[in-house]
Phi, psi and omega in degrees: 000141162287182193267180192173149171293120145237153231242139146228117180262179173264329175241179187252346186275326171261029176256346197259311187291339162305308184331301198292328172326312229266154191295308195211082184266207164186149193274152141268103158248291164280315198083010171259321167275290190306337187305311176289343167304316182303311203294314166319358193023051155281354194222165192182042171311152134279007195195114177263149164235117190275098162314350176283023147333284197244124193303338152308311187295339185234119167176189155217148162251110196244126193237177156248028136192102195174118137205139185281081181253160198267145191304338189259356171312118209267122158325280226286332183273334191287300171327316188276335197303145164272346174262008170274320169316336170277241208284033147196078187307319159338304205283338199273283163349280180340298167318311179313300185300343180302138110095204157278152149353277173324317167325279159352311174261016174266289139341119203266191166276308184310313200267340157290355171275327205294305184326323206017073143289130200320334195227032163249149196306302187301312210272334147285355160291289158343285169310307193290308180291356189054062194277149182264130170243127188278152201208155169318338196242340179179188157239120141315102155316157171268334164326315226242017205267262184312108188240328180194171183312123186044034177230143177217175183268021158315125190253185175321130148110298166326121167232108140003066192285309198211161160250137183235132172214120185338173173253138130282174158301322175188179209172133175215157229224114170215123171235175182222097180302192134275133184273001167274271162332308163085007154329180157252092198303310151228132175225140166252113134278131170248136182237138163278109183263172163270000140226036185184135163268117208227137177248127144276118182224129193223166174123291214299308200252168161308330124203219191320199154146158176306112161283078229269319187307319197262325169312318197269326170307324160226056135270329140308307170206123165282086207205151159321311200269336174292033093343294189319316219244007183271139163264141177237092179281146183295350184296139189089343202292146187299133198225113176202186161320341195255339169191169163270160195283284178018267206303337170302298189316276148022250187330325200280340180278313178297328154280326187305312162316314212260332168274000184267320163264019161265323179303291183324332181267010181265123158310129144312000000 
């Protein structure tokens, strides 16, 4: 690691004035991607500011339709919470599936939207859920979150308070990991609304994004076989050891099957 100032503030009003302070700072939240990012000395903040702090950034909130989580919130509270599992189960499934224990109990909610990694889990759920994501500064569409590999629409300095995300009627998760990482080579969520059906998918692309083909397809029939006649082209798609843009393509169509029909076995 290079050397660097470090800050654990109390507040979200005193993490934005280390920012402004600081020459070249960056926020710490879990700490799974940047920490090994340092120790590689790909990074080279003058000033890390640790958010684990501050008490405000964590927490959930459940309405019934709505729930609200705080940016610093642990994979591991979101899988376990009970009033999410009752009333968005989805998400809590989801959670479950990141990563490791350690992950899990390490790991924010926050900092993994920030991150937008091509193949993390929270940015199809955000996307599929039409989720708001709230920031010091404003609120973000989910649509409109996510731009490009480890790019968003964050600006410097933006910090991430909380994410709000609609209920559906029902709603399912299905990925095909990488069996080290437990990443997503590809994953689909499909959510059901009462006017709409909305897909999410990471894993495939640079990053999260809509699955708009698999959306029209079943808003006609919501079925496993409306599937079938959807073409999912591979152009753009992430091509690396772990899979071909193809074979991506592929998957995002096998999951995609296999969550409409985990959605369809949920009672209503």
């Amino acid at each position: 690691m290079y050397s660097f100032n470090y800050h654990r503030p109390g507040s979200v009003t005193e993490a934005l004035e280390c920012y402004r302070s600081a020459d070249d700072g960056l926020y710490l939240a879990g700490g799974q991607t940047l920490i090994p990012t340092l120790k590689q000395r790909l990074a080279a903040p003058s000033d890390l500011i640790d958010l684990g702090a501050i008490a405000e950034l964590t927490g959930v909130d459940v309405a019934p339709d709505r729930v609200s989580i705080g940016a610093f919130t642990r994979h591991a509270t979101v899988a376990a919470h009970p009033e999410i599992r009752r009333v968005l189960p989805v998400l809590a499934e989801l959670a479950a599936q990141i990563g490791d224990a350690q992950i899990r109990n390490m790991g924010t909610m926050g900092g993994s939207v920030a991150n937008s990694d091509p193949a993390a889990d929270y940015p199809a759920a955000l996307v599929a859920l039409g989720a708001t994501v709230h920031t010091s500064r404003r609120r973000i569409a989910a649509d409109e979150f996510f731009q490009d590999l480890f790019e968003t629409a964050l600006t410097p300095g933006e910090l991430i308070l909380r994410i709000d995300f609609p209920v559906p009627r029902r709603a399912a998760y299905r990925k095909f990991p990488n069996p080290a990482s437990r990443y997503a080579i590809a994953g689909v969520l499909v959510a059901e609304f009462d006017d709409a059906v909305r897909v999410g998918i990471t894993g495939a692309g640079p990053c999260a994004f809509r699955g708009s083909a698999l959306e029209e397809a079943l808003r006609g029939r919501l079925d496993p076989a409306s599937i079938d006649g959807v073409e999912v082209p591979d152009a753009g798609f992430n091509s690396d050891l772990h899979a071909s843009a193809e074979y991506r393509a592929q998957l995002v169509r096998v999951m995609a099957r296999r969550a409409v029909a985990d959605l369809l076995s949920r009672r209503l």
